[in-house]
C-alpha positions as CSV (number, residue, x, y, z in Angstrom):
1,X,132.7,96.3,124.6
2,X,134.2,94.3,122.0
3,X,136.9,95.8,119.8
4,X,135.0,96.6,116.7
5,X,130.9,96.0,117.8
6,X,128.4,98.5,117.9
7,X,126.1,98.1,120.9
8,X,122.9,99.6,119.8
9,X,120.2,100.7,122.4
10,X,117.1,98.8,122.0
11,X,113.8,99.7,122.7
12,X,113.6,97.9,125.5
13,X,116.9,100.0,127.1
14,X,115.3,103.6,127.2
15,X,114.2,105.1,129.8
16,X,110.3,105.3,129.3
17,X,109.3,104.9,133.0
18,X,111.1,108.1,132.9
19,X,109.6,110.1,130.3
20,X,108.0,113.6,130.8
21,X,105.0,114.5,128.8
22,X,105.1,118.1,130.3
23,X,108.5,118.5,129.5
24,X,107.6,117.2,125.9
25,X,105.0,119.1,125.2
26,X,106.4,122.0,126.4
27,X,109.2,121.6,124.3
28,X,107.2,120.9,120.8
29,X,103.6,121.7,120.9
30,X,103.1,124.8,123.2
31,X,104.3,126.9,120.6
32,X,103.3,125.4,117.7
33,X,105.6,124.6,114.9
34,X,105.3,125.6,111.6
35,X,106.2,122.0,110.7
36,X,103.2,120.4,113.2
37,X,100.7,122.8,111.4
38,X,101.7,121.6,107.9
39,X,101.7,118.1,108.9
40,X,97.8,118.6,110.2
41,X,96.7,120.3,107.2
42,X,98.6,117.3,105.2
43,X,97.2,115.1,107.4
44,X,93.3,116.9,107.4
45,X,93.0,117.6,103.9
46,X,94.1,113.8,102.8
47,X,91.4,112.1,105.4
48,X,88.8,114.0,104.3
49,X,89.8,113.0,100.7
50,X,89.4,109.7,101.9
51,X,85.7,109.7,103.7
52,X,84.4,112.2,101.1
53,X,82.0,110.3,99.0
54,X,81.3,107.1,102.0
55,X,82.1,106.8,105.3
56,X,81.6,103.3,106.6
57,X,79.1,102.7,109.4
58,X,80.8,102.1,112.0
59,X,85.1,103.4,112.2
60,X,87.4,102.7,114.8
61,X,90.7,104.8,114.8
62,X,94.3,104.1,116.7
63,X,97.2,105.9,117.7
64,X,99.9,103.8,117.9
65,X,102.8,105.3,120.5
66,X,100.6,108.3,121.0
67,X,102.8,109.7,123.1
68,X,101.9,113.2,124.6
69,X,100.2,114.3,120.9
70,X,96.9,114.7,120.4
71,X,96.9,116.2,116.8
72,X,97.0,112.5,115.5
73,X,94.1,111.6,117.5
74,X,92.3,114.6,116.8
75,X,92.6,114.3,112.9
76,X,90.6,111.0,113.3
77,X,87.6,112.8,115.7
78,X,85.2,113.3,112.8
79,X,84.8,109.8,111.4
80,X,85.6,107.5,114.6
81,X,83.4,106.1,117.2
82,X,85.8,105.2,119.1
83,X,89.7,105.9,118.9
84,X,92.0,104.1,121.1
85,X,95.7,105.6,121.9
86,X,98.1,103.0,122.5
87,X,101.4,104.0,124.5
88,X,103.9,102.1,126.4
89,X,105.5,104.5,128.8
90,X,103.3,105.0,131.8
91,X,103.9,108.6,132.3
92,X,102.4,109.0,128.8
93,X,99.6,107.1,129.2
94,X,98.8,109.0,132.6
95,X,99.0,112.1,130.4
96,X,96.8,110.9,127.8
97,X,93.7,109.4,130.5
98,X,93.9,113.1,132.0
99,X,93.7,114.8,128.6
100,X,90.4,112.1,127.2
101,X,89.3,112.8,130.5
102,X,85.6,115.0,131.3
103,X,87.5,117.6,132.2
104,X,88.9,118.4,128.9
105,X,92.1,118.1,127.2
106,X,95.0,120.9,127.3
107,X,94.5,124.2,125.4
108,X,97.7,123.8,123.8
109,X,96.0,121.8,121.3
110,X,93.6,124.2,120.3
111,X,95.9,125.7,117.7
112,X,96.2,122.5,116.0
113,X,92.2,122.2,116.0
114,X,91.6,125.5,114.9
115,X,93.9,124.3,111.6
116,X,91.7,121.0,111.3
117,X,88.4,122.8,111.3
118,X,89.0,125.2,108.5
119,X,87.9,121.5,106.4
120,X,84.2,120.9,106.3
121,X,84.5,117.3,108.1
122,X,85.8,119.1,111.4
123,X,84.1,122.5,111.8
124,X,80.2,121.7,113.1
125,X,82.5,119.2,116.1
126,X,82.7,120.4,119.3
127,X,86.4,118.6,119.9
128,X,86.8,118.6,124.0
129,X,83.5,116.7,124.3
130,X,83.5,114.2,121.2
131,X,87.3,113.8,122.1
132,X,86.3,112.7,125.7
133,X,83.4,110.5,124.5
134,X,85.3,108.4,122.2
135,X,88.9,108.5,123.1
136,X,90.3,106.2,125.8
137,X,94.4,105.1,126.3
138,X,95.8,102.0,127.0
139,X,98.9,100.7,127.8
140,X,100.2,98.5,125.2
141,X,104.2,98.4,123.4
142,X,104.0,98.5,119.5
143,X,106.5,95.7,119.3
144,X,103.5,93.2,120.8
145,X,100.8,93.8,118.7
146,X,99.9,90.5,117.3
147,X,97.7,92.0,114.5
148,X,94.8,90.3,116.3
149,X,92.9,93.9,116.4
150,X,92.7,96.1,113.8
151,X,91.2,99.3,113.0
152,X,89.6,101.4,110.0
153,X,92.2,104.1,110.2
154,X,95.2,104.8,111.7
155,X,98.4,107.3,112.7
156,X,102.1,106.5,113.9
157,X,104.0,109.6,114.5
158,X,107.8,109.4,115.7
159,X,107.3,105.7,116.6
160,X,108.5,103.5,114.5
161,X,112.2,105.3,114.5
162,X,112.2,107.0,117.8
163,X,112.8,103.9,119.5
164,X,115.4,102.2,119.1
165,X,118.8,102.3,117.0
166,X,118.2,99.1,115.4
167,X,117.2,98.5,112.4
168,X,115.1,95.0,112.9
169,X,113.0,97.0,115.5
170,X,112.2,100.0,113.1
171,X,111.1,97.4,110.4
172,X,109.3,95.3,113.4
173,X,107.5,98.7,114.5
174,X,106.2,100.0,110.9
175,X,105.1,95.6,110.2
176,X,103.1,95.9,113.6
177,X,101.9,99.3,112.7
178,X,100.9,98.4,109.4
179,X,99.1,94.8,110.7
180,X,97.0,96.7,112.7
181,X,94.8,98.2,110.0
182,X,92.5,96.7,108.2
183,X,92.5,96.8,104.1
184,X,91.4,99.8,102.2
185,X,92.2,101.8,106.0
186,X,94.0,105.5,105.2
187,X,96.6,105.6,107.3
188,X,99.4,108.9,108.3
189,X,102.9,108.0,109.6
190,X,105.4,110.8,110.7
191,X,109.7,110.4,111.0
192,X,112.0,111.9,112.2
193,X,114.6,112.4,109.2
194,X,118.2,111.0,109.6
195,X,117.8,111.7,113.4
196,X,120.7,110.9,116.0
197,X,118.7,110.4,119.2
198,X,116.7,113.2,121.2
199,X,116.6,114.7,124.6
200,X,113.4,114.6,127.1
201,X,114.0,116.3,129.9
202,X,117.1,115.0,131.7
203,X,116.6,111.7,129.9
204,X,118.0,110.6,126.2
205,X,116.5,108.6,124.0
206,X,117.4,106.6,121.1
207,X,116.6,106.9,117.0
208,X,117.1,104.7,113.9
209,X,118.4,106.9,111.1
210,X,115.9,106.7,108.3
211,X,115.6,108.6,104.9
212,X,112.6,108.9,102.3
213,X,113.7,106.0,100.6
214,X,114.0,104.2,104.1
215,X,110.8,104.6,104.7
216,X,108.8,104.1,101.3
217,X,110.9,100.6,101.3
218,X,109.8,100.1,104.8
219,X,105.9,101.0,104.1
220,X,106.0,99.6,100.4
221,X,104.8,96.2,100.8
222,X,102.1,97.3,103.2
223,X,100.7,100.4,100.7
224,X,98.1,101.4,98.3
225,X,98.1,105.0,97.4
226,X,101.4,105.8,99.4
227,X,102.3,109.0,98.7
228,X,105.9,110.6,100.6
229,X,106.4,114.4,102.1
230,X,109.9,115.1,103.0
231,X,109.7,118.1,104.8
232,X,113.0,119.8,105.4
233,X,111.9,121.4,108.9
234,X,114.4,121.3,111.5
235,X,113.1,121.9,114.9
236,X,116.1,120.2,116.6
237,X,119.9,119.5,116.4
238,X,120.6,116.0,115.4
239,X,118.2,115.5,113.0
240,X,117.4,116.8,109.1
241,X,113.9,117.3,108.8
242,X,110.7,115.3,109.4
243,X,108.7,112.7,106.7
244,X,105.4,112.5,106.6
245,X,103.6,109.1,104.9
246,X,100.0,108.8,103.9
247,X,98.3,105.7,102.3
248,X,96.1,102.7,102.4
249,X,96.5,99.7,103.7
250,X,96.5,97.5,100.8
251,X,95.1,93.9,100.5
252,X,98.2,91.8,101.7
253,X,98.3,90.7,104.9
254,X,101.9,90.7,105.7
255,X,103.4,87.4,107.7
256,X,104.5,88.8,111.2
């Protein structure tokens, strides 16, 4: 190394063939987290806000970097017809074609469920089935969406800022994210506060640093209705709590 330069780690330098979705969930959802749950009913309460007087014909939902987290996805189940869950390490995406899968998905994620369906919107679903019926993964890296396909809602949760240290592929990742959707589509993204990296397993991987005004500057071009939750939750060292954003996507269509 250079006297002087920071390397960064970029996204495409982690680890992700290497990723363990046990180990993850394990680690955060098995026991769930006072911070997950308040995030859901954040989450719940401001989509049903949302669809409450007209729910279009015809919604299609996205996860982007779905990870091994179904509460995104599951938020979504009672407007979408079809909700796709986009994730670029393969041991993820295995995870997530085994939880849409007939069979049912883990009953870790019942806990998170049982907060969604105390709103009207949720409680006459039966999740497992409708969640089989109309979720499917696919393989697919954030950084390459060409904002070709977009969709009538739409999460991001620990994306964006969980992967990479560098600051033109954070601001890539949320542009992407935020080109996906079409206009007037409510959208939820979660970050890790001022995190240093985290641990998966035997494997690290790499964080950009972001703040709430990080992220409002990030989102603010891209935003109608953007409202901020700074949550000071710490579930980890190296980090200092978790934001959570909710909004529209507005009517500019950002160059990419």
């Amino acid at each position: 190394m250079e006297r002087g330069r920071v390397i960064m780690d970029r996204n495409a330098d982690a680890p992700w063939s290497k990723f363990d979705p046990e180990a993850y969930v394990d680690l955060n959802y098995r026991t769930p987290l006072e911070v997950d749950l308040l995030i859901v009913r954040l989450m719940r309460d401001y989509f049903s806000g949302c669809f409450a007087e007209n729910v279009p014909h015809s919604v299609r939902g996205v996860d982007v970097g779905a990870g091994a987290n179904l509460y995104p996805a599951l938020s979504m189940l009672p407007w979408c017809e079809k909700i796709l869950l986009l994730e670029y390490a393969r041991p993820n995406v295995e995870y997530l074609e085994k939880q849409a899968s007939p069979e049912g998905y883990d009953v870790v994620w019942d806990a998170f469920w049982d907060v969604l369906r105390d709103a009207p919107a949720y409680h006459s679903l039966e999740p497992r089935s409708r969640f089989s019926e109309i979720v499917r993964a696919e393989r697919a890296n954030l950084l390459d969406l060409d904002g070709q396909r977009r969709w009538d809602i739409g999460t991001m949760f620990f994306v964006a800022d969980s992967m990479s240290e560098c600051p033109d592929e954070f601001q890539r990742g949320v542009r992407c994210f935020m080109d996906a959707l079409n206009e007037g589509a409510p959208f939820a993204a979660a970050f890790m506060k001022e995190s240093v990296g985290y641990q998966v397993g035997a494997h690290r991987y790499p964080a950009y640093r972001v703040n709430e005004n990080r992220v409002r500057e990030s989102l603010g071009d891209f935003a109608d209705e953007l409202e901020i939750h700074d949550l000071h939750h710490m579930v980890r060292p190296g980090h200092e709590g978790m934001i959570l954003a909710l909004g529209r996507r507005n009517s500019v269509i950002a160059a990419t």
